[in-house]
C-alpha positions in Angstrom: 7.3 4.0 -14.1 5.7 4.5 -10.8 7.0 7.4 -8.1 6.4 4.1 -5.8 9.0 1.9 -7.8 13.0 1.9 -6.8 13.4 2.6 -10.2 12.0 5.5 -10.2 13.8 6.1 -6.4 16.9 4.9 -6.7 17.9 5.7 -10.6 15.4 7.9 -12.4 14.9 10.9 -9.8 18.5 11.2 -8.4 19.7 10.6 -12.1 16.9 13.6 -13.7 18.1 16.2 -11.0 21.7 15.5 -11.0 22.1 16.6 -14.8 19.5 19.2 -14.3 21.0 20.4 -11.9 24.4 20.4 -13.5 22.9 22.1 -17.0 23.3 25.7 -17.6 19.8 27.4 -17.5 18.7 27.1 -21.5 19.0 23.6 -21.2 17.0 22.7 -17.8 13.2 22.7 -19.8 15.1 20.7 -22.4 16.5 18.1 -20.0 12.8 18.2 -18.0 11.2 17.3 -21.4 13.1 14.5 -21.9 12.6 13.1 -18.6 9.0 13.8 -18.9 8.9 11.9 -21.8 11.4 8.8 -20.7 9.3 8.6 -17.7 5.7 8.4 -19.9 7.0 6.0 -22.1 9.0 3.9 -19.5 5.5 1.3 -19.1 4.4 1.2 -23.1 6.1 3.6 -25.6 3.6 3.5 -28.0 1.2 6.0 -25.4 4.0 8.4 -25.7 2.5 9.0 -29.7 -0.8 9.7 -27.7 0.4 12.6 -25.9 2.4 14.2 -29.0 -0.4 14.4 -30.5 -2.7 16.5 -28.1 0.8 18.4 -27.8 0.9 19.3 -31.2 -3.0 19.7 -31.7 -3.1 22.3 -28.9 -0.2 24.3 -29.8 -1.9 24.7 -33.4 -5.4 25.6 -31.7 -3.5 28.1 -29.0 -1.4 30.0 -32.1 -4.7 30.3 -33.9 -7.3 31.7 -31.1 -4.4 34.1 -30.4 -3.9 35.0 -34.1 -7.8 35.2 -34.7 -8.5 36.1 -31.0 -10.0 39.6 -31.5 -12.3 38.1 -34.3 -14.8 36.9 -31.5 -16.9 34.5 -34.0 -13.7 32.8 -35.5 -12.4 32.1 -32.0 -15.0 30.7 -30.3 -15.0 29.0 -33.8 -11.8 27.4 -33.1 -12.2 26.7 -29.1 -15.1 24.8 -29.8 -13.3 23.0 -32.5 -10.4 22.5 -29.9 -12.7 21.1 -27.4 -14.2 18.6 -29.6 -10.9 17.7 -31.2 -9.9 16.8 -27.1 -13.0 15.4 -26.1 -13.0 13.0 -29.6 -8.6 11.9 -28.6 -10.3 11.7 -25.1 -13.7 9.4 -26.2 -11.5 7.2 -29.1 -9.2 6.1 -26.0 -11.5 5.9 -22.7 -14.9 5.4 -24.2 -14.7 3.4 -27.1 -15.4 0.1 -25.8 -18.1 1.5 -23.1 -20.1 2.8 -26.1 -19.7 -0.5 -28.3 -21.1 -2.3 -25.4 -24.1 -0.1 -24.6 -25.2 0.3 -28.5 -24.8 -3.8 -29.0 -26.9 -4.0 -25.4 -29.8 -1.8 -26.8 -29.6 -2.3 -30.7 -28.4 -5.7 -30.6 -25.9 -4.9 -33.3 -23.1 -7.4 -32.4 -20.4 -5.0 -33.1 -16.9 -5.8 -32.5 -15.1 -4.0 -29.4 -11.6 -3.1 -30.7 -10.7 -2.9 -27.2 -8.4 0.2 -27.6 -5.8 0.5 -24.5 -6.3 3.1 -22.2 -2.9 5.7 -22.1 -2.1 6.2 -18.6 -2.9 9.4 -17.3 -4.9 10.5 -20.5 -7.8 12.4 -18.6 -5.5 14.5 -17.0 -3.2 15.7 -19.4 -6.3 16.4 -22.1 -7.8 18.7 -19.1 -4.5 20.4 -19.1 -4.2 20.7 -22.7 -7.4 22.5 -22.8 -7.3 24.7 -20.0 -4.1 26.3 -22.1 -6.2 27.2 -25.2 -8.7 28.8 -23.3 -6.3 30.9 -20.9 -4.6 32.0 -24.2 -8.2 32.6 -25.6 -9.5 34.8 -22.1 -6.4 36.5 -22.0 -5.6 34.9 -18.7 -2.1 33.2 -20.4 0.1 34.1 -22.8 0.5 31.9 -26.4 3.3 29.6 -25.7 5.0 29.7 -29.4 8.1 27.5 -28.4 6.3 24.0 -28.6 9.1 22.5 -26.6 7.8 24.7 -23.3 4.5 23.5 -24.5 5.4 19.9 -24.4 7.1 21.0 -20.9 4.3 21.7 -19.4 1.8 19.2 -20.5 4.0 16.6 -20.2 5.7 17.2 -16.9 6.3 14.3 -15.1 5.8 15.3 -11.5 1.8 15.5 -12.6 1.6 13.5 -15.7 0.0 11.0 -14.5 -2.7 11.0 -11.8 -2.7 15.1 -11.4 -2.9 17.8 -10.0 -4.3 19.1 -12.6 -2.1 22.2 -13.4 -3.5 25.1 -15.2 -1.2 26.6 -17.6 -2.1 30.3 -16.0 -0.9 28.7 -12.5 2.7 27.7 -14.4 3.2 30.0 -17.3 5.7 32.2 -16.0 7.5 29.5 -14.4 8.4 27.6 -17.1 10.6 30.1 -18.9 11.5 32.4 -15.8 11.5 30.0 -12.4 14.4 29.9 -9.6 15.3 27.0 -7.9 16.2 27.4 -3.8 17.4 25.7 -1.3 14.4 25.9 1.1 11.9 25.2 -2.0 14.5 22.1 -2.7 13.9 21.1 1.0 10.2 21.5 1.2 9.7 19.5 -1.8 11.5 16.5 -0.7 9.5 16.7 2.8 6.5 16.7 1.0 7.6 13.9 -1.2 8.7 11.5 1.5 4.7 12.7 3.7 3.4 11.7 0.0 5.2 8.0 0.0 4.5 7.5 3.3 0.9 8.0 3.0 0.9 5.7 -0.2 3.1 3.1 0.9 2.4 2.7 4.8 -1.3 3.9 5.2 -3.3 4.0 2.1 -1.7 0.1 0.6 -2.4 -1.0 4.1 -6.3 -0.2 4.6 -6.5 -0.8 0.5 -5.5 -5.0 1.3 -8.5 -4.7 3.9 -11.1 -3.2 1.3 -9.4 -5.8 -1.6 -10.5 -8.5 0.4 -14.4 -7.0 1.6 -15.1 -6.4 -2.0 -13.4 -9.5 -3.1 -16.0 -11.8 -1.5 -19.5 -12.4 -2.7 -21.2 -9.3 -1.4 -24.3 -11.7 -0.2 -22.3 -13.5 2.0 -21.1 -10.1 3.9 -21.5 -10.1 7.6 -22.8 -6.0 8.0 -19.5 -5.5 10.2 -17.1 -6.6 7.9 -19.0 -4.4 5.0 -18.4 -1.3 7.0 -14.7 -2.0 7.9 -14.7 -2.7 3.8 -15.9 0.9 2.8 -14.1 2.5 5.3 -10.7 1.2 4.7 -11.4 2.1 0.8 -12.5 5.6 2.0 -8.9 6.0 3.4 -7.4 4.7 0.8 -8.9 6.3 -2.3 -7.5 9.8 0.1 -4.2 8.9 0.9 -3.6 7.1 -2.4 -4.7 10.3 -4.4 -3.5 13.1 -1.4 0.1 11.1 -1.2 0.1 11.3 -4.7 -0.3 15.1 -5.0 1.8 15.5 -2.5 4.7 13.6 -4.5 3.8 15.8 -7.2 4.0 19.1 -5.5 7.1 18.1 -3.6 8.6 17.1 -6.8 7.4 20.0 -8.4 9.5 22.4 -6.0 12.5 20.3 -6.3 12.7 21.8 -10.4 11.3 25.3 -9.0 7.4 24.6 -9.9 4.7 25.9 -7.9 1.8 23.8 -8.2 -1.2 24.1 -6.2 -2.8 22.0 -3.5 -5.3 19.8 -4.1 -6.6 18.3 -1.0 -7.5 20.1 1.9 -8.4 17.4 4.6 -12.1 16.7 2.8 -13.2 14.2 5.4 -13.7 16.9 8.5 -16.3 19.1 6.2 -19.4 19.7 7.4 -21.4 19.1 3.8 -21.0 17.7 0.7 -20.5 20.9 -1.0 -17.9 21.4 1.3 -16.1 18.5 0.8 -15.9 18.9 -2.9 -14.0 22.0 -2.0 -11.5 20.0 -0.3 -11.5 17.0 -2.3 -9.4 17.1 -6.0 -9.4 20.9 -6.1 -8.0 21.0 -9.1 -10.5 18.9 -10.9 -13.5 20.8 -9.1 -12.0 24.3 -9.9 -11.2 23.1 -13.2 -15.2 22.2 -14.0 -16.5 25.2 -12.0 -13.9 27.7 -14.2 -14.2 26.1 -17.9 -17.9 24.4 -17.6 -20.5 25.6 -15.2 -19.4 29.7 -15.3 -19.6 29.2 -19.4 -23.1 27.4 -18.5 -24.2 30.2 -16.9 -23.7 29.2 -13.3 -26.0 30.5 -11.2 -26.6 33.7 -12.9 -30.1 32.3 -14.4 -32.3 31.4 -12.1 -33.2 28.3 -10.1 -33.6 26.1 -13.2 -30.6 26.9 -14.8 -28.6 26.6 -12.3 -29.8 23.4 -11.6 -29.4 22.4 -15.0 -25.8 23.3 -15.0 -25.1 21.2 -11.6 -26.6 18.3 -13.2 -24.2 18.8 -16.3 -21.0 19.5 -14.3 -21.8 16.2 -12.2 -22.9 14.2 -15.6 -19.4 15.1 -16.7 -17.5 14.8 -13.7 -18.9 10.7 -13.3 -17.6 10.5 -17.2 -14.3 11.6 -16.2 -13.8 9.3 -14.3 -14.5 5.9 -15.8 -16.3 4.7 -18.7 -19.3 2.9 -16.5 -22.2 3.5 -15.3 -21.2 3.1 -12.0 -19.1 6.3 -12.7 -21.9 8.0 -14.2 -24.2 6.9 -11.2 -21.6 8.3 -8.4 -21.9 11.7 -10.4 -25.5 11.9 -10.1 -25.4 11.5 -6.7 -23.2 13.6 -5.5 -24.7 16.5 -8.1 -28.2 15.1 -6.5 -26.9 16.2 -2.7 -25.4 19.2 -4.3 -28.6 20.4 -5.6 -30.4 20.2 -2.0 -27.6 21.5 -0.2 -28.3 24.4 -2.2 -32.4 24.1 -2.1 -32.8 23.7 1.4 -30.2 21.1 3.0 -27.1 23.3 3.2 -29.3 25.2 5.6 -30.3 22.3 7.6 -26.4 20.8 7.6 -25.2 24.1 8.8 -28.1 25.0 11.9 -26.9 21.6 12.9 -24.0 20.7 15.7 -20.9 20.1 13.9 -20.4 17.2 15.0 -23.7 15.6 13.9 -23.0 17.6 10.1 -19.8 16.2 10.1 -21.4 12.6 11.0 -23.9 13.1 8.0 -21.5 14.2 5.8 -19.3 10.9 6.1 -22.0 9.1 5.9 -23.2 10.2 2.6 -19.7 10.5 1.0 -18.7 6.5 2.2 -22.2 5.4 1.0 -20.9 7.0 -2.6 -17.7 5.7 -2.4 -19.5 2.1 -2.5 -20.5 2.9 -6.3 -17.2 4.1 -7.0 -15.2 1.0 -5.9 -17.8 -1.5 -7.1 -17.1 -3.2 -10.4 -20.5 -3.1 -11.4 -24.1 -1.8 -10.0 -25.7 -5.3 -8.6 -22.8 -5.4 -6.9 -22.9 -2.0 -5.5 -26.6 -2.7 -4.2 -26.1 -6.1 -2.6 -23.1 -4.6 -1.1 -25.0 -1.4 0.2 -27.4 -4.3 1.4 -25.0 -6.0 3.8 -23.9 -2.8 5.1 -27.5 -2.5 6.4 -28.1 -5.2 7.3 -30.3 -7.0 4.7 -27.7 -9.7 3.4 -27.4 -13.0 4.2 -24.3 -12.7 6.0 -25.5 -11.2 9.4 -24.5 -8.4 11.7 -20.8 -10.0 12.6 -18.3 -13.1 11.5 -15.0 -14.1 12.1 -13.3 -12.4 8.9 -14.5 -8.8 10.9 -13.4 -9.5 14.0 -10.3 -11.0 12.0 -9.6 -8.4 10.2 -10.6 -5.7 13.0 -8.3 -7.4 15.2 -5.0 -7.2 13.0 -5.7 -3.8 11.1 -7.5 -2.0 13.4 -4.7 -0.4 14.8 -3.5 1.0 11.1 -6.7 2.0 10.0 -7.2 4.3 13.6 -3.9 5.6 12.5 -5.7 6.6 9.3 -8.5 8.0 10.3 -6.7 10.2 12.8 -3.6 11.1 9.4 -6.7 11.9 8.0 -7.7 15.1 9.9 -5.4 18.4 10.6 -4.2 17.6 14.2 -0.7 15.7 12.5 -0.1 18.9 10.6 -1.6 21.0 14.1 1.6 18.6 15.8 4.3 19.5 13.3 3.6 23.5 12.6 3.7 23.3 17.0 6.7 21.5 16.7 8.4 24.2 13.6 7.4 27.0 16.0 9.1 25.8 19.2 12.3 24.8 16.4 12.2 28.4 15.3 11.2 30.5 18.3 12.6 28.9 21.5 15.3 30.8 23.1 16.3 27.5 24.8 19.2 24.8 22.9 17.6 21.9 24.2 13.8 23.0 22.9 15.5 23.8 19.5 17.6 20.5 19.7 14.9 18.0 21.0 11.7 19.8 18.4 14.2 18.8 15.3 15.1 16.0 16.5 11.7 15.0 16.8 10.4 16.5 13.1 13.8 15.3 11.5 13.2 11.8 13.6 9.8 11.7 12.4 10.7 12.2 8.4 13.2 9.3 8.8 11.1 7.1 10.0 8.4 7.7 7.4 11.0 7.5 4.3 12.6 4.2 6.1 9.4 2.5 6.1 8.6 3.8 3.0 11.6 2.3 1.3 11.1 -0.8 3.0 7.7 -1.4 1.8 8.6 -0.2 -1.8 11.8 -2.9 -2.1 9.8 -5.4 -0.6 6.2 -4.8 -2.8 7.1 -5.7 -6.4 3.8 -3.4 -7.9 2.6 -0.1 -6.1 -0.4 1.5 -8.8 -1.7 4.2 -7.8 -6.1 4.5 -8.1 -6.3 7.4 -10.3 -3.7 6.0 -12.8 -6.7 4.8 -14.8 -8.9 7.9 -15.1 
């Protein structure tokens, strides 16, 4: 079940907060949890038996690093034992086939790929699972000893899926002491209408015009209609992953849940560093917090902290996809991280902002090549007609084609893309709010309530008339 699907509009959400709404308060986390788990096992039931199971592992692991907690050796015993037991439910279901493939590629073993299904939403809910144990084992979260609330909050639908990833620190109180208001209530379903208007209208829209760049044979590319490729998949990968966090944080505050943001308008930063702060927070914060401060961060020296960079970024392309495509984005982006900090962060920053901000693009839509290509020759014949070295020339009829009828949406885009919509609407709250004349008051929420319609018509209108809506980061 898809937040872009009118079952999910029309029956499942309106249905979920109706009788939650409606419980008495010891039975909202109970009517939550089996929501959750109806809306996981809507698509294939059998994944559902997936997610029990890290349920049920890390409760165990979290009673017994807070039993055994102030015996140091035991639990960092049993952490590491935790980790390995996620990363091995994590590896069985995401990696298995990637492996076979490699070993029969360099041993020549002919082994058989069992091709294991890949649980929707797997990375993300492992990640969460994890980041429990070790809260409860730094002391930063409390042991959860109802497993139901434990279940709650791994398997909350709002974020199940695609993210944000939720710490259990960020939530713990919440899920047995939260209160549901009015203005929260509100909030939430703003945010969740900006969220399917941005996946719906904007990023479905520019991702037809990068499905049909890297459809064709990347040799016969014209260099124009390579660049309108890229960039179209640049705005989509961010409003298909940004509308979805917003979704989840509107729906979130609809059941009284606080979750953290986890896009903060990447594509105006100034450096690549930069735009890692703003891009997936949750994932970044979770790898700074639980795998390069353990490293050692930057508390070694020059070569350490290298070191630790080159891991993170290793294991941040592995997150995402079992390819080396994956694995290649990673490097590269830890690759520009490492000079930023050696001597390029210096340069970027002496520079104008708009030239930084120019570089910066540059270097994160040339990475988004290897993250959207299926496979690395195609990645480098396409990065070949972007500049100009394909067969295909600088210009044909399927750019100015496609130019010509989505220009106008992709403009739109860009422009969604930066603060000045958000700059619009807080101008347009404050005159609401402040103005001591009616017709200021009258015409500013007119214009914001005007605006939300519109978005939430459309929205509707392109969900009933689109049969299948996935979102990018279901797969990881």
């Amino acid at each position: 079940m898809l937040f872009s699907s009118t079952i999910f509009l029309f029956v499942f959400l309106p249905l979920t907060l109706f009788i939650y709404y409606v419980s008495p308060r010891f039975l909202k986390n109970t009517i939550l949890l089996i929501a959750s788990l109806l809306f996981y096992a809507w698509g294939e039931p059998v994944y559902t038996f997936v997610m029990i199971t890290s349920i049920i592992m890390n409760y165990t692991f979290g009673l017994l690093v807070d039993r055994y907690r102030e015996d140091i050796k035991i639990a960092k015993w049993l952490v590491g034992a935790m980790v390995l037991g996620n990363v091995l439910l994590l590896s069985v279901f995401k990696y298995t086939s990637f492996i076979i493939e490699n070993v029969n590629a360099v041993f020549r073993l002919g082994l058989t790929d069992p091709m294991i299904p890949l649980p929707i939403g797997v990375s993300f809910f492992t990640f969460q699972a994890m980041s429990y144990v070790i809260d409860v084992y730094r002391k930063e979260g409390k042991v959860q000893r109802n497993p139901l609330d434990l279940a709650l909050y791994i398997s909350l639908f709002p974020q199940l899926i695609a993210g944000p990833i939720v710490r259990y620190q960020t939530v713990a109180d919440e899920i047995n002491e939260r209160k549901e208001t009015l203005d929260d209530f509100a909030s939430g379903v703003q945010r969740f209408v900006i969220g399917l208007g941005k996946k719906m209208i904007l990023a479905n829209s520019c991702g037809y015009v990068a499905d049909q760049a890297f459809s064709q044979s990347s040799g016969d590319l014209s260099t124009g209609f390579a660049w309108i490729g890229i960039i179209a998949y640049s705005l989509q990968i961010y409003f298909d992953f940004s509308g979805y966090s917003d979704m989840a944080i509107g729906l979130g505050r609809m059941f009284g849940f606080h979750f953290l943001e986890n896009f903060n308008y990447p594509y105006i930063s100034r450096s690549v560093s930069e735009f890692w702060r703003r891009w997936h927070i949750s994932l970044g914060s979770w790898f700074r917090d639980y795998v390069y401060i353990p490293l050692g961060g930057n508390r070694g020296g020059a070569v350490s902290t290298y070191r630790n960079l080159a891991v993170v970024w290793l294991l941040t392309g592995v997150w995402h996809g079992a390819s080396w495509t994956f694995i290649a984005w990673g490097a590269y982006y830890g690759m520009f991280i490492m000079l930023e900090r050696a001597f390029l962060g210096k340069w970027l920053k002496a520079l104008p902002s708009a030239l930084s901000l120019g570089l910066t693009l540059f270097i994160v839509i040339i990475g988004w090549v290897f993250f959207r290509a299926d496979n690395f020759g195609y990645a480098i014949t396409y990065l070949q007609a972007m500049f100009g070295l394909s067969e295909g020339g600088l210009w044909d009829s399927q750019a100015m084609y496609y130019l010509s009828q989505y220009g106008i949406i992709l403009l739109i885009s860009i422009i969604a893309a930066t603060p000045l919509p958000k700059m619009l609407g807080e101008y347009i709250l404050t005159l609401e709010e402040r103005s001591n004349k009616t017709w200021v008051v009258a015409s500013a929420g007119f214009l914001r309530y005007g605006y939300l319609s519109l978005v939430l018509v459309f929205a509707v209108s392109y969900v009933v008339a689109s049969s299948f809506n996935p979102f990018i980061y279901f797969r990881f």
